[in-house]
N, C-alpha and C positions, 0 to 999 in steps of 0.2 A: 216306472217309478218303483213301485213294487218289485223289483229286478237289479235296483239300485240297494234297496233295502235290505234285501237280501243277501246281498254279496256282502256290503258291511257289518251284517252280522254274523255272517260266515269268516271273515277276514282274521281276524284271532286263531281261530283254529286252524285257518290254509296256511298260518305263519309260523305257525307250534307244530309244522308236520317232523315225526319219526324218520332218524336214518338208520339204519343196521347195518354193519360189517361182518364179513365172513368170510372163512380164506377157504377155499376149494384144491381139489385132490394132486394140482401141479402146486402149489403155495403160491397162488395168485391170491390178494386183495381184494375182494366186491363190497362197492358200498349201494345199498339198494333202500328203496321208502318201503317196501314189501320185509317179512322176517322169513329168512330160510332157514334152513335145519341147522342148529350149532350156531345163529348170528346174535350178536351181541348187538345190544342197543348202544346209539351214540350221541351226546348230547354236544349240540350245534348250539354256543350263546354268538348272541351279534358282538361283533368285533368293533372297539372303539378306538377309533383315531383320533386322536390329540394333536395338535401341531406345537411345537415351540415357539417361543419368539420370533425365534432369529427365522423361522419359516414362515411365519407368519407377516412377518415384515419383509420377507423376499416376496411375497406371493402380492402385497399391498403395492409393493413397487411398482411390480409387473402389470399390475392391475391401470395404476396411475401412467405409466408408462404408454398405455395401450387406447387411455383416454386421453391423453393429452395431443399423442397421434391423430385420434378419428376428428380432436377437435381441430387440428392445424389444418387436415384432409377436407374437412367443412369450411375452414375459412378458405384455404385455396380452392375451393367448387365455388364459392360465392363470389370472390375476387373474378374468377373467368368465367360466370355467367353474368357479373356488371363487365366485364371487358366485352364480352359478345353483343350487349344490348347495346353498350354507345356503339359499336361497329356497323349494327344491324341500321341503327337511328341516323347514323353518318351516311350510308348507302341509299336510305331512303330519300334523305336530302338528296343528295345528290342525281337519284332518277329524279324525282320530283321537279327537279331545279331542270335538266334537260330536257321532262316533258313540256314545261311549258312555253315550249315556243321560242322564237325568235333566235338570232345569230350567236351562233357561240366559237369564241377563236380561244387561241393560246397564243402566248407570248412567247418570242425566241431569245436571244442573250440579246441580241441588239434591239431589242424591246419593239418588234416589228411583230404586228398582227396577222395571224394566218388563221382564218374561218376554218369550221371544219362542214363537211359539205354532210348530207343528209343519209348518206351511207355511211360515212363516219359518226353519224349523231345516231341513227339505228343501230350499228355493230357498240357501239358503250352502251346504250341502254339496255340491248339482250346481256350483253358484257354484266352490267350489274345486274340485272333482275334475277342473272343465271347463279350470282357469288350471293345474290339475298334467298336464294333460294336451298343454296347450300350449305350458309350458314346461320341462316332466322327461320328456317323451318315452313 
């Protein structure tokens, strides 16, 4: 804490630090926080930027622009994690419905009954247990 204190009462002064320039014996430019022999002090004020309107209202656009995106990106995550839950709830019905028991057929165009025999009823239930598991987690 006392460390914390410190430094904010040093901060004023780490911010007001001295630049000097001085040109050396090829005519090269140094700007250095040290004074050399012959350097001249330079005063560094903070630079303020101002924006215009019309930048200001470019920059609002982009802003809105950029929300209205993340918001449509959230409504489509939401839309297709309710598409995934009824999928996931339709799957489970339907293992559920095969475990329990007894005869399960299909019907062909001529509305004639064909059982399905008990390797067929095991290879659909790995069948979905395998697609709930790929896609209900």
């Amino acid at each position: 804490m006392r460390t914390w204190i410190l430094l904010a009462s040093l901060w004023p002064a780490l911010a007001t630090a001295e630049i000097y320039r001085w040109t050396d014996e090829q005519g090269r430019v140094h700007f250095s926080e040290r004074a050399a022999a012959g350097a001249e002090r330079v005063e560094v004020r903070p630079q303020v930027v101002e924006q215009d309107a019309a930048r200001q209202a470019q920059a609002s656009r982009w802003f809105e622009a950029r929300r209205e995106e993340r918001q449509a990106q959230a409504q489509a995550d939401a839309e297709q994690r309710q598409q995934r839950a009824q999928e996931c709830a339709q799957l489970r019905q339907r293992l559920e419905w095969l475990s329990q028991g007894g005869r399960h057929f299909r019907t062909d165009a001529s509305g004639e009954r064909h059982y399905y025999s008990e390797e067929q009823l095991r290879a659909a239930r790995q069948g979905l247990a395998d697609r709930m598991n790929g896609s209900c987690g």
